[in-house]
N, C-alpha and C positions, 0 to 999 in steps of 0.2 A: 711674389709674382713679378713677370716681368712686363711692361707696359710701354706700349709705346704710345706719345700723347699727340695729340695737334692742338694748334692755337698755342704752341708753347711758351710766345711772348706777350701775351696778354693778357691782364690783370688776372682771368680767372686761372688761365695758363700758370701763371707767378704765383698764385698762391696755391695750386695744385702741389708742384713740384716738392716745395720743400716737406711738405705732409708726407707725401708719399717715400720721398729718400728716408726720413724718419720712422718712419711703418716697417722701414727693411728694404722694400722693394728696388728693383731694379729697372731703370727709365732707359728708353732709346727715343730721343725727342726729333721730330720733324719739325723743319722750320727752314726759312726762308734768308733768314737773314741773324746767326749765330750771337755777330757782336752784341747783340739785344741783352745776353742772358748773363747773370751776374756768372760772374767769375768761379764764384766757389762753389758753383753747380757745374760749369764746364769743367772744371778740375776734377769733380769728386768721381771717384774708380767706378759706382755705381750708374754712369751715365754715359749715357753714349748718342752723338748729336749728328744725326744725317740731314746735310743741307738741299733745297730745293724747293722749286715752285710748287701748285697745286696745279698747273700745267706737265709737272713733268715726271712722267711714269717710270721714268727709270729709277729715277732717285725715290721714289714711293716703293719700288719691287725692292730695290738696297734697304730702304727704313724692311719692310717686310720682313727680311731674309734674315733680321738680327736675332730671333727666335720669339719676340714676343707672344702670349699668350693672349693678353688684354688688351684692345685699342679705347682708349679715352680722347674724347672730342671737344675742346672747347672753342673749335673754330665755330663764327658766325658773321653775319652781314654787321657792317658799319656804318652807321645814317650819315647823311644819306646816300642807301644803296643803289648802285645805274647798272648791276652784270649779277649774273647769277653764278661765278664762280665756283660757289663752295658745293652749290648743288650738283655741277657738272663735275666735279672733281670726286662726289661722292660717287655718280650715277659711274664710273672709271674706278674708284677705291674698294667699292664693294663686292663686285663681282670676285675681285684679285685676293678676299678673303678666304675663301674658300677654299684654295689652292695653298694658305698659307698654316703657319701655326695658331692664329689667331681664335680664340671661342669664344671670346665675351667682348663685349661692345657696347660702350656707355658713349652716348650722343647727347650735343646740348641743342635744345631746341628753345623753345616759350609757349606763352598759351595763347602766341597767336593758331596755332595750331592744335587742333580741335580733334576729340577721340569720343567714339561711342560712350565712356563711361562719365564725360562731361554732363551736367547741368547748366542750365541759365544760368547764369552770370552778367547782370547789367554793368559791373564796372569792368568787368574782361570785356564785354562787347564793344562798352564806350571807347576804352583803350584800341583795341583791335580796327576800330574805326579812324582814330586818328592815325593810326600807325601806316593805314591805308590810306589815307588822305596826304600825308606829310614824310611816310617811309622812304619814296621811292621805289624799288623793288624790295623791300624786306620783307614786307609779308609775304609774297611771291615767293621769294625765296626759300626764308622759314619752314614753308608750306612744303616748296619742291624738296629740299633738305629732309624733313620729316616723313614727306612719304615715300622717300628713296631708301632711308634706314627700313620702314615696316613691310615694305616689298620686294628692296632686292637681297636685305638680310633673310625676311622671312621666319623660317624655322630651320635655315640651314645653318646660322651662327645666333649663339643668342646676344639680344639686344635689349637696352632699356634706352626709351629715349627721355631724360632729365629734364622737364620744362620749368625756365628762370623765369621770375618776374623782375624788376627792376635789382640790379645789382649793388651793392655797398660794400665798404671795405673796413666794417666794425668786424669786433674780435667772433671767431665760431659760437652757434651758438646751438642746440637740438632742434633738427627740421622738421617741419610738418611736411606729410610725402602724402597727397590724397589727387582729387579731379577737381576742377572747374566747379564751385556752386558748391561744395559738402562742407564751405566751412575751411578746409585747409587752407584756402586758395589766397594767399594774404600777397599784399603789393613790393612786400622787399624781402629781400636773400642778399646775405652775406657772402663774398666772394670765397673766404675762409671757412662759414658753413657747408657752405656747396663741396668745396674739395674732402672734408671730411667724411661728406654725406656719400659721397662718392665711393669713396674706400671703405665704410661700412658696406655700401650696395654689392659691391664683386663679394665680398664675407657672405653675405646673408642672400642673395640673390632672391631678394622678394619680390621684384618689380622688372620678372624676364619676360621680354615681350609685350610692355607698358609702359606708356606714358604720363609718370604723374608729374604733376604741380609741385615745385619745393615754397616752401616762403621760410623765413625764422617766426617762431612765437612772439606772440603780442603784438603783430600791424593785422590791419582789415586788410 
């Protein structure tokens, strides 16, 4: 496949990339600020680096036009959040799918962002609470972000939107993929699990047009 990523300098970003060059595939990475990226990723024949804000539509229509098939998203708000950037850049990015090569679409979101196949959850809720109290805009955002992927993608490109619980950077490990309250819904994810979990999900395409929960096995 060919994929083009965002958040491409950020942990989850970093440990995406090298899975995927490994896999085979072929990366056109969006990003803002290049010298960030180890070296022997800019180098490698398999990648190709379009610079540019999430301001600026031209350099997004160039990432575009590379021919990617896949867009993968690990852009998100960083505490504490004061702008909804990533939202408005989506509310701009998704319309311009349509028009492109693009058919599949893997979005990061969390559980602060809530879907009909959710249950109760008193420690997602208690979480969801501080996150409102102490985020800034991030739940706000999170929110705008997620229901920008289910509306303006729709059914016209398919999408899964991936919700992390708190992140770590142990080795991969087999994810639990379910809702809110069944049980799956555990407190940590591996930054390294996630990018795997990723590149199985375009293989298997179980979870088109869904939002589920990832966590690693064995946390509450």
């Amino acid at each position: 496949m060919h994929i083009l990523v965002l958040g491409t300098t950020g942990p989850s970003g970093l440990a995406f990339i090298p899975e995927a060059l490994q896999a085979g595939h072929e990366l056109t990475l969006y990003q803002r600020n290049p010298s960030k990226l180890p070296q022997d990723v800019k180098n490698n024949p398999s990648v190709n680096v379009v610079t540019g804000q999430f301001t600026d539509i031209g350099a997004v229509k160039q990432a575009l036009s590379k021919g990617a098939t896949v867009l993968v998203s690990f852009a998100g708000p960083v505490l504490p959040n004061k702008q909804m950037l990533i939202a408005e850049f989506y509310e701009q990015l998704f319309p311009l799918l349509q028009q492109s090569s693009i058919r599949r679409c893997m979005i990061l979101s969390t559980a602060s962002y809530k879907v009909p196949e959710d249950r109760s959850s008193w420690k997602w809720g208690f979480m969801t609470m501080v996150i409102k109290l102490m985020g800034g805009t991030v739940y706000q955002e999170i929110n705008a972000m997620s229901r920008a992927t289910a509306t303006l993608l729709g059914n016209k490109v398919e999408w899964t939107l991936f919700r992390v619980p708190f992140l770590t950077n142990s080795d991969a490990k087999p994810v639990r993929a379910g809702f809110l309250g069944d049980g799956t819904d555990g407190f940590f994810l591996s930054r390294n699990s996630a990018a795997v979990w990723v590149l199985q999900e375009l293989k298997a395409n179980k979870w088109v047009g869904k939002a589920p929960t990832l966590s690693d096995p064995g946390w509450i």
